[in-house]
C-alpha positions as a Markdown table, in Angstrom:
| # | Residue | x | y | z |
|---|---|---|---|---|
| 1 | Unk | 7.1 | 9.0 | -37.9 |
| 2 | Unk | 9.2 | 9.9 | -40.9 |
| 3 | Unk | 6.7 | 10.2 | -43.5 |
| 4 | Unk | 4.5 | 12.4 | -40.9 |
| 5 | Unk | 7.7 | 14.9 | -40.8 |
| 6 | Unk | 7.9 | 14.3 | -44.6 |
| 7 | Unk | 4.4 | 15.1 | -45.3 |
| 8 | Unk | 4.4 | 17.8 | -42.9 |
| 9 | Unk | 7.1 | 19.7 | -44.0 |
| 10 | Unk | 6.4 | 19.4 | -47.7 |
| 11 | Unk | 2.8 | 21.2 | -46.6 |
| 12 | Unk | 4.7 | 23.7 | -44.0 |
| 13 | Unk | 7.2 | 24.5 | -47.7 |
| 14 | Unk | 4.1 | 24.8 | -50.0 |
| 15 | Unk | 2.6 | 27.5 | -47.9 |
| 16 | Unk | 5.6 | 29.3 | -47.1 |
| 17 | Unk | 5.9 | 29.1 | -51.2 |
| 18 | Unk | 2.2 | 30.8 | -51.4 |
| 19 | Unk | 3.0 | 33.5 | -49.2 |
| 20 | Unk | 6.2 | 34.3 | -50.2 |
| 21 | Unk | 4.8 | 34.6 | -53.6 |
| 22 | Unk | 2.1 | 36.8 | -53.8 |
| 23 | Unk | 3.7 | 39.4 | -52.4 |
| 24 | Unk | 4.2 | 41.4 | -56.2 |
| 25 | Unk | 0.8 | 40.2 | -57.1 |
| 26 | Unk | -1.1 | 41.1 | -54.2 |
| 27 | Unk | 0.7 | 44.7 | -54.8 |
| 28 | Unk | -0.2 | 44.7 | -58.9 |
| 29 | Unk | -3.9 | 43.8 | -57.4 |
| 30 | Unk | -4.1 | 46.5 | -55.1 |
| 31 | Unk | -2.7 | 49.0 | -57.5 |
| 32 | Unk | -4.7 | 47.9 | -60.9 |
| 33 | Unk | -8.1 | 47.6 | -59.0 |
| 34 | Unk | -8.0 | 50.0 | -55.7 |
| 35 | Unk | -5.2 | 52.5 | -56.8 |
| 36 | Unk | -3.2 | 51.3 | -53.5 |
| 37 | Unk | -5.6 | 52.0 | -51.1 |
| 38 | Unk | -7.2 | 48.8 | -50.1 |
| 39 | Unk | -6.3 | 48.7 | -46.2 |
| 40 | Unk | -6.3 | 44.8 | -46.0 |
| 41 | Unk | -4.6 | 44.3 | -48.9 |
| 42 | Unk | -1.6 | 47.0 | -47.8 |
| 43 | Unk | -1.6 | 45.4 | -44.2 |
| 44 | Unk | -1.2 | 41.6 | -45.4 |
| 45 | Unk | 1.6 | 43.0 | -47.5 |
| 46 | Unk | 3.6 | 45.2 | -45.6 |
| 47 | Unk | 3.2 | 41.6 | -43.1 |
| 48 | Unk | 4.4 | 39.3 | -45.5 |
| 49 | Unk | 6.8 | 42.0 | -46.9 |
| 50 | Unk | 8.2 | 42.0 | -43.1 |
| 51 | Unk | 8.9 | 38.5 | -42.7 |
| 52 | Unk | 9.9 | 37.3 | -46.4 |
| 53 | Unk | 13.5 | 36.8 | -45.7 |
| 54 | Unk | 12.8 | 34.7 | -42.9 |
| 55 | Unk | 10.0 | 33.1 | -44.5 |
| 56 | Unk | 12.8 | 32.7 | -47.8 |
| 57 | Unk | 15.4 | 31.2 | -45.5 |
| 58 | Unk | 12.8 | 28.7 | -43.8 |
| 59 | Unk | 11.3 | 27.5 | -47.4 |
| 60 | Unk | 15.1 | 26.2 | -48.2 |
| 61 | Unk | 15.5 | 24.6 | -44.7 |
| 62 | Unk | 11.9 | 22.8 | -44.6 |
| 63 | Unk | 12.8 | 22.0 | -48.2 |
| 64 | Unk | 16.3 | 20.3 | -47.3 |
| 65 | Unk | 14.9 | 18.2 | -44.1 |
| 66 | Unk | 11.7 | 17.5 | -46.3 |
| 67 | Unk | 14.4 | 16.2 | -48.7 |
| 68 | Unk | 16.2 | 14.3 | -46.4 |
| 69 | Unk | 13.2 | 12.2 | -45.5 |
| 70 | Unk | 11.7 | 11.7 | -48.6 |
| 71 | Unk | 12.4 | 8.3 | -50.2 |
| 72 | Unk | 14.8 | 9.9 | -53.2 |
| 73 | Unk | 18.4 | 10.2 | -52.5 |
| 74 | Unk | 19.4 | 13.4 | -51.6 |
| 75 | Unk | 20.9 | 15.7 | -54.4 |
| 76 | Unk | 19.7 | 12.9 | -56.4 |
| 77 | Unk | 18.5 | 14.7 | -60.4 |
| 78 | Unk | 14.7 | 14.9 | -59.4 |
| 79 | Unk | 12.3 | 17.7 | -59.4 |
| 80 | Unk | 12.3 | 18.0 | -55.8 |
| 81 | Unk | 16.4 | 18.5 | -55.6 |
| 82 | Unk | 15.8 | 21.0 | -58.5 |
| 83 | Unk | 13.3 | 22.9 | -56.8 |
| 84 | Unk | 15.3 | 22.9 | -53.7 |
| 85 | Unk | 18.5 | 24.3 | -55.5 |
| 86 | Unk | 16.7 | 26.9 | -56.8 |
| 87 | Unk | 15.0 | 28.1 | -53.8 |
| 88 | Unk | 18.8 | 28.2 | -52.6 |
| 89 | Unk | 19.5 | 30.6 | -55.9 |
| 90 | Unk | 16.9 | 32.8 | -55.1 |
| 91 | Unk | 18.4 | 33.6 | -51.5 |
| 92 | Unk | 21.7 | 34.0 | -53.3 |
| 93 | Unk | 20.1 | 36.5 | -55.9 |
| 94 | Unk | 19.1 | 38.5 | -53.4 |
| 95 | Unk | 22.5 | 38.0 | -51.2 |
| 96 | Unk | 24.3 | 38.9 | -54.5 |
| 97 | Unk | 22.2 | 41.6 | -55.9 |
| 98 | Unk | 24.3 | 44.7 | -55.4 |
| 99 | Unk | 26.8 | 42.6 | -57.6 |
| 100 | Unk | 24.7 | 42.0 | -60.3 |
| 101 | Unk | 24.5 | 44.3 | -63.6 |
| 102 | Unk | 22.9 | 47.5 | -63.9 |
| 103 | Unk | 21.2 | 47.0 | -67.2 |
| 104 | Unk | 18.4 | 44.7 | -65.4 |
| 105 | Unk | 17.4 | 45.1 | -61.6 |
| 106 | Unk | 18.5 | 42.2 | -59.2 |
| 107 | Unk | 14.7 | 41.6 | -58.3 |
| 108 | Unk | 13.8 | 41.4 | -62.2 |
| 109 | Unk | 15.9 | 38.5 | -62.1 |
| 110 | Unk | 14.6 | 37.1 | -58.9 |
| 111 | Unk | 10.7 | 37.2 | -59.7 |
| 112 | Unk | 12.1 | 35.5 | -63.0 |
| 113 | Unk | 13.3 | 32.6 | -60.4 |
| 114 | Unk | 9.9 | 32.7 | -58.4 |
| 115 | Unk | 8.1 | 31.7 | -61.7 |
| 116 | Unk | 10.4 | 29.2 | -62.5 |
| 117 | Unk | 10.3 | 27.5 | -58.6 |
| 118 | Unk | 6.8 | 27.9 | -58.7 |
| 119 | Unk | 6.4 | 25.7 | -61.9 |
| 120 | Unk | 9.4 | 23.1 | -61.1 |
| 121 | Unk | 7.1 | 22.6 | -57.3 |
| 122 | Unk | 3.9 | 22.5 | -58.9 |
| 123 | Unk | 5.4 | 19.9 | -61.0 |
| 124 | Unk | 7.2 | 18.2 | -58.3 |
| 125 | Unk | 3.9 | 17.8 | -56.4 |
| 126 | Unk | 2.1 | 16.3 | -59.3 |
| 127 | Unk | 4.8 | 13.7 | -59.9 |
| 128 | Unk | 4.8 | 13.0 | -56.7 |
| 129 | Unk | 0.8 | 12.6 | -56.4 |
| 130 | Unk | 0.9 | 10.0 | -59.2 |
């Protein structure tokens, strides 16, 4: 039963990673090759626009209990703890992003983030494959 909920929330964290993702590419799409006016492409972002801070805050809570269960001890140093910690650091660059300096935009500093969780889960997933 726990590697079900293990395996299941690790999938439920992945696609809540997708969605919450393309968000700014879907947008550079939409803008480079339909000059904004691609209905299905404005509706699924304005949608995913909608729900990304719940979305956000349910990626770091699947990710904790997908943690919890997962054979590593927790906050132990493996990719899956860093991946989770900086999920949590992208919630608190947006909690803390009237605070930040003026010279570079809050969210230039978050997409900077996305890259870098997107690359420590891909890794994370491929480590754990092998």
């Amino acid at each position: 039963m726990e590697l079900l909920l293990n395996l299941g929330l690790a999938k439920i964290s992945l696609v809540l990673s997708i969605l919450l993702s393309i968000i700014y590419s879907l947008r550079i799409l939409n803008k480079k090759l339909y000059n904004n006016k691609n209905k299905i492409l404005n509706t699924i972002n304005k949608l995913l626009r909608k729900h990304h801070k719940k979305m956000g805050i349910s990626l770091v809570f699947t990710g904790l209990i997908h943690g919890i269960y997962s054979s590593k001890t927790i906050l132990s140093f493996n990719l899956g703890t860093i991946t989770w910690v900086v999920s949590v650091i992208l919630g608190l660059n947006f909690m803390l992003r009237k605070k930040l300096p003026n010279y570079k935009p809050w969210i230039y500093y978050h997409r900077i983030l996305t890259l870098i969780f997107l690359v420590l889960m891909l890794m994370h997933i491929l480590v754990v494959k092998t």
